[in-house]
C-alpha atoms as an extended CHARMM CRD file, in Angstrom:
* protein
*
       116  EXT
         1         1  UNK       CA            -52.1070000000       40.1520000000      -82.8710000000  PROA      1               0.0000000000
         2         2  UNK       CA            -51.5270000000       39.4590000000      -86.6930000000  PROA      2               0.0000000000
         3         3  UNK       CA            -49.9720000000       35.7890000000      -87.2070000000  PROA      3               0.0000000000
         4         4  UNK       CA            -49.2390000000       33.8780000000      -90.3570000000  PROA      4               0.0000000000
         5         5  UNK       CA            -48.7320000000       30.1290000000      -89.9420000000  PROA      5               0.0000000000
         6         6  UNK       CA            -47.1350000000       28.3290000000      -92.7670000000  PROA      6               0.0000000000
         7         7  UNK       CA            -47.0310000000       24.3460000000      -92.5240000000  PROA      7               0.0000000000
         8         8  UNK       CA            -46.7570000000       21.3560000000      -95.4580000000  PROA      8               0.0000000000
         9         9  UNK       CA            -43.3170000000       21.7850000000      -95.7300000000  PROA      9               0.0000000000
        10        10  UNK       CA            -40.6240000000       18.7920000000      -95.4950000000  PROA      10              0.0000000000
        11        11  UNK       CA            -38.6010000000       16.5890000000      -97.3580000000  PROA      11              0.0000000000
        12        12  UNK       CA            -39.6040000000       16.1060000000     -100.9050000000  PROA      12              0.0000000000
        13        13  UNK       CA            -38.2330000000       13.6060000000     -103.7430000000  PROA      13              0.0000000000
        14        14  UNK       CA            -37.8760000000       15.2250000000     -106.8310000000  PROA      14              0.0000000000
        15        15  UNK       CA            -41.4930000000       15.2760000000     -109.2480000000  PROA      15              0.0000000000
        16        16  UNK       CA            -43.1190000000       15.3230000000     -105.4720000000  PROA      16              0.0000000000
        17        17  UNK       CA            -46.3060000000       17.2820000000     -105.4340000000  PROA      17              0.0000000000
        18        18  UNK       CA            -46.4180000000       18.8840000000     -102.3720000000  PROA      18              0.0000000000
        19        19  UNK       CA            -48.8920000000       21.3720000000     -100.8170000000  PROA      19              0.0000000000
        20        20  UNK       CA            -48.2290000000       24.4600000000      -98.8130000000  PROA      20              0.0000000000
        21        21  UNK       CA            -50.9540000000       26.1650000000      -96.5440000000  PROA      21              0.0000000000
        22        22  UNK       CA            -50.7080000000       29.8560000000      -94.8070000000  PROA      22              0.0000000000
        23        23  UNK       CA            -53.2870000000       30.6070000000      -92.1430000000  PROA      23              0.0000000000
        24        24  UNK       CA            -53.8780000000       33.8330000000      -91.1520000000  PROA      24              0.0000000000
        25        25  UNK       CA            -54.8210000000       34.7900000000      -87.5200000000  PROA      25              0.0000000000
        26        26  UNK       CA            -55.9250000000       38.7740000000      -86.9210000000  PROA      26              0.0000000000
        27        27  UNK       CA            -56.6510000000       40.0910000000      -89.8710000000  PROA      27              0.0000000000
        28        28  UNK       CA            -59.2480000000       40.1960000000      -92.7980000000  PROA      28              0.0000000000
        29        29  UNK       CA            -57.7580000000       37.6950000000      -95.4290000000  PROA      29              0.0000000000
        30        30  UNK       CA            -59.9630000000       39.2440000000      -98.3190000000  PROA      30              0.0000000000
        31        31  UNK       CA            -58.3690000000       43.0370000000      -97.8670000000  PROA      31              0.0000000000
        32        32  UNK       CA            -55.0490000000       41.7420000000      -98.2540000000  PROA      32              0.0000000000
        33        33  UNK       CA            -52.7930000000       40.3850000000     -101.2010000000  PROA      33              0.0000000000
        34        34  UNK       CA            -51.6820000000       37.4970000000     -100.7030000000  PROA      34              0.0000000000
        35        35  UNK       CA            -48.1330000000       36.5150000000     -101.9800000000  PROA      35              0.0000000000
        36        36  UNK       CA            -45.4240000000       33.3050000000     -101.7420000000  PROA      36              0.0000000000
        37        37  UNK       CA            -41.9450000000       33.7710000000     -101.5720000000  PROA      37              0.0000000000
        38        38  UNK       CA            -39.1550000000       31.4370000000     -101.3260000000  PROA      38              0.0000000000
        39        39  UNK       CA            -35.2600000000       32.0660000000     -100.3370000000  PROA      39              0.0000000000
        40        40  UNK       CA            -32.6730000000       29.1850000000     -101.5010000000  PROA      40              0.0000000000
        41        41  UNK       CA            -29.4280000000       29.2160000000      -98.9780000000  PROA      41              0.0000000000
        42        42  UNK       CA            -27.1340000000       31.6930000000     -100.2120000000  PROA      42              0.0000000000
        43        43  UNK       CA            -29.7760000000       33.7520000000     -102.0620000000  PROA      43              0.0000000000
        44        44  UNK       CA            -32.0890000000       36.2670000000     -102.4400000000  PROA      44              0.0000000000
        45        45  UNK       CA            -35.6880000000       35.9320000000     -101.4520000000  PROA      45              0.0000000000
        46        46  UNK       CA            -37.5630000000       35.8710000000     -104.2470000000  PROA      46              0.0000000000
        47        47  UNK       CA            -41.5160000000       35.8040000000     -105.5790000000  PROA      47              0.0000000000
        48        48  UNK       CA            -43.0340000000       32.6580000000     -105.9380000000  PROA      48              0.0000000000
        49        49  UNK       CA            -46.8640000000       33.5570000000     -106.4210000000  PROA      49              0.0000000000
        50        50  UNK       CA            -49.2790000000       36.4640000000     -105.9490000000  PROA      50              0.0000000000
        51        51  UNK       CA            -53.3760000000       36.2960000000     -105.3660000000  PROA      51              0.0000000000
        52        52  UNK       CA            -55.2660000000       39.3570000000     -105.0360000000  PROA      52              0.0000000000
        53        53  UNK       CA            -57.5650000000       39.9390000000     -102.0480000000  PROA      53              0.0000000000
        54        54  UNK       CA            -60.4530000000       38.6670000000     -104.3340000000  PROA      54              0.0000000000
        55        55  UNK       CA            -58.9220000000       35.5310000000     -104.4380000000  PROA      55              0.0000000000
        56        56  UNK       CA            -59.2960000000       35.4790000000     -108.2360000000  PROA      56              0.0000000000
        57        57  UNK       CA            -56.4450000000       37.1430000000     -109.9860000000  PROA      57              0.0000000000
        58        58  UNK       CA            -52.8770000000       35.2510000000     -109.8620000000  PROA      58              0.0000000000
        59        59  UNK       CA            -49.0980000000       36.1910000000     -110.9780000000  PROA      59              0.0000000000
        60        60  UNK       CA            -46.3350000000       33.4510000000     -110.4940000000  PROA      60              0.0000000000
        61        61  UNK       CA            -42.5790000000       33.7790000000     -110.9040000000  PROA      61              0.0000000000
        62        62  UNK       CA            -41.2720000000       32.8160000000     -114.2550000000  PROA      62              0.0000000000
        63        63  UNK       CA            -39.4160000000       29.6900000000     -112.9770000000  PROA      63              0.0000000000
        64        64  UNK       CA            -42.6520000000       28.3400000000     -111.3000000000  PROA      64              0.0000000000
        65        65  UNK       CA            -45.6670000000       28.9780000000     -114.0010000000  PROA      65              0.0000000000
        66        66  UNK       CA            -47.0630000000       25.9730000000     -115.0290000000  PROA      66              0.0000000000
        67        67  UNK       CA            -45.6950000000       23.9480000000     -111.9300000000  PROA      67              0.0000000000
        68        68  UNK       CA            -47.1610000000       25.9170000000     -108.6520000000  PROA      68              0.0000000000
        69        69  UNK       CA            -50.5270000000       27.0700000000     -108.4990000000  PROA      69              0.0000000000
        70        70  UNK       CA            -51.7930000000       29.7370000000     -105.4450000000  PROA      70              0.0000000000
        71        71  UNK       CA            -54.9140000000       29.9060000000     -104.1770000000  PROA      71              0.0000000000
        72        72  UNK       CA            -57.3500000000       31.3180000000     -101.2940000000  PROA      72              0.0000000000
        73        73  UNK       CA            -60.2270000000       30.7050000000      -99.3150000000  PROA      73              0.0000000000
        74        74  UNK       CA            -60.8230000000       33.5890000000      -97.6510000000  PROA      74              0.0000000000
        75        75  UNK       CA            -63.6480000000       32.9830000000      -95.4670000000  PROA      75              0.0000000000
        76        76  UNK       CA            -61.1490000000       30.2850000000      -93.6530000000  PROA      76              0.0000000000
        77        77  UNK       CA            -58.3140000000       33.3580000000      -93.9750000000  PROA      77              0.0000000000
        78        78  UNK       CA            -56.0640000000       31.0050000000      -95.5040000000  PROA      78              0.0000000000
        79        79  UNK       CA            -53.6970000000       30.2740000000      -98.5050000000  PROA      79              0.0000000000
        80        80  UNK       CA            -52.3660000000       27.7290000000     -100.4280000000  PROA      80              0.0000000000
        81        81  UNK       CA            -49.2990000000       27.0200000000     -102.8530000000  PROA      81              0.0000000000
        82        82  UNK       CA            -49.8110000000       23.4050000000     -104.7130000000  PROA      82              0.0000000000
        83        83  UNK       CA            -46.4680000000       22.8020000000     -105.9780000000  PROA      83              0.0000000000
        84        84  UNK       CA            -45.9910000000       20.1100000000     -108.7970000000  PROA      84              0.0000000000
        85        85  UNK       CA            -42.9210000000       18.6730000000     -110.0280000000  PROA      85              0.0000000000
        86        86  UNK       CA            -40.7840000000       19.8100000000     -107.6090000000  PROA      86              0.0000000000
        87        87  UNK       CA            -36.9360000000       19.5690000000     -108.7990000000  PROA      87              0.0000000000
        88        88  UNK       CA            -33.8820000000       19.9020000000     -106.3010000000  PROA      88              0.0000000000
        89        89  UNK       CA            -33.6510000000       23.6460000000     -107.6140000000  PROA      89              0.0000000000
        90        90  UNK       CA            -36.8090000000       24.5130000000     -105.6430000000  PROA      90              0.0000000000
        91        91  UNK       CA            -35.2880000000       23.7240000000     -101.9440000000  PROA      91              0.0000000000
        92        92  UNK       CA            -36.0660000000       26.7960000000      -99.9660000000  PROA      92              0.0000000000
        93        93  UNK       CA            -37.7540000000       28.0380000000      -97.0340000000  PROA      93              0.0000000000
        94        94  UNK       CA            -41.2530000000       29.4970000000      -97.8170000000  PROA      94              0.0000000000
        95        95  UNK       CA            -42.9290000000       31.9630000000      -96.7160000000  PROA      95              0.0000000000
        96        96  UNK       CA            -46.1780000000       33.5860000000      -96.9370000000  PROA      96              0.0000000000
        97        97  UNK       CA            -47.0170000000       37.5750000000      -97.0780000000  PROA      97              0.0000000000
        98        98  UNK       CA            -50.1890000000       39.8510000000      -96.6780000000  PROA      98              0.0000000000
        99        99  UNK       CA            -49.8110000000       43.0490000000      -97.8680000000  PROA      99              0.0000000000
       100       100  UNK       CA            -52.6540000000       45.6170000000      -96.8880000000  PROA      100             0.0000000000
       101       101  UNK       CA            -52.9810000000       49.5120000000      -97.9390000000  PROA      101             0.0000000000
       102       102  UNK       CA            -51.0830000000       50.5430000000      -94.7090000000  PROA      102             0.0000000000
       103       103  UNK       CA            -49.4360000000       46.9590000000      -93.6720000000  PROA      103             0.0000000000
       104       104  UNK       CA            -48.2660000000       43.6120000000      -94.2730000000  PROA      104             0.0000000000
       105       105  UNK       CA            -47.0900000000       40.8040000000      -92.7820000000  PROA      105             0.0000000000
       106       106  UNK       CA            -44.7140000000       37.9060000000      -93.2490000000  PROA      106             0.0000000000
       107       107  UNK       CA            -44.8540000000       34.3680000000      -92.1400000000  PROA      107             0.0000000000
       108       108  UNK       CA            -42.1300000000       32.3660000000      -90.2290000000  PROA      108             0.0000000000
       109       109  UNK       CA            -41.7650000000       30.1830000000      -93.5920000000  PROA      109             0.0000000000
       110       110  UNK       CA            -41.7750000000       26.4510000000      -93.7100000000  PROA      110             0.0000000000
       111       111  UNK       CA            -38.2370000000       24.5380000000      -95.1810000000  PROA      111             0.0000000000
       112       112  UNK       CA            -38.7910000000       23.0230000000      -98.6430000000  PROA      112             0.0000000000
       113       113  UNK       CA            -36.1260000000       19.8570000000      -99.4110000000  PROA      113             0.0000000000
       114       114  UNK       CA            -35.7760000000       18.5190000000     -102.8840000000  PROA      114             0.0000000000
       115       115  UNK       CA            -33.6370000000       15.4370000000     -102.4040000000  PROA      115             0.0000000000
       116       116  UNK       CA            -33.6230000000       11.9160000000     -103.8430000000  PROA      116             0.0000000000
């Protein structure tokens, strides 16, 4: 069975630096893209961050580049999403997606709070 944990998630102040892991149980990290995705309350879900299954190529959403940076180590099957100056605008839950040639798979998604 195909799982995707997502923790590091919490209450942040704003400028926080937090980090978000995704660890994949059942499946072959490095034949997957790997991709972050974040839905505010009341909105869309939206793309965050994309790594291929190389774990070398990245794509970010245009209100993130420069501040969140994705990674992936796939012999541990797991991804990451450093986030850097955080501002309330980026409370949402996140979630974490591997997409195969035939499949993909979401996480659960851990809650993001931007709050002084």
């Amino acid at each position: 069975q195909v799982q995707l944990v997502e923790s590091g998630g919490g209450l942040v102040q704003p400028g926080g630096s937090p980090r978000l892991s995704c660890a994949a149980s059942g499946l072959t990290f490095s034949r997957y893209v790997v991709s972050w995705y974040r839905q505010a309350p009341g909105k869309a879900r939206g793309l965050v961050a994309t790594i291929d299954s190389a774990g070398s190529n990245t794509n970010y959403g245009g209100s993130v580049k420069g501040r969140f940076t994705i990674s992936s180590d796939n012999a541990k099957n797991m991804a990451s999403l450093q986030m850097n100056s955080l501002e309330p605008w980026d409370t949402a839950v996140y979630c974490c997606k591997a997409a195969g040639a035939w499949d993909k798979y979401w996480g659960q998604g851990t809650q993001v709070a931007v709050s002084s």
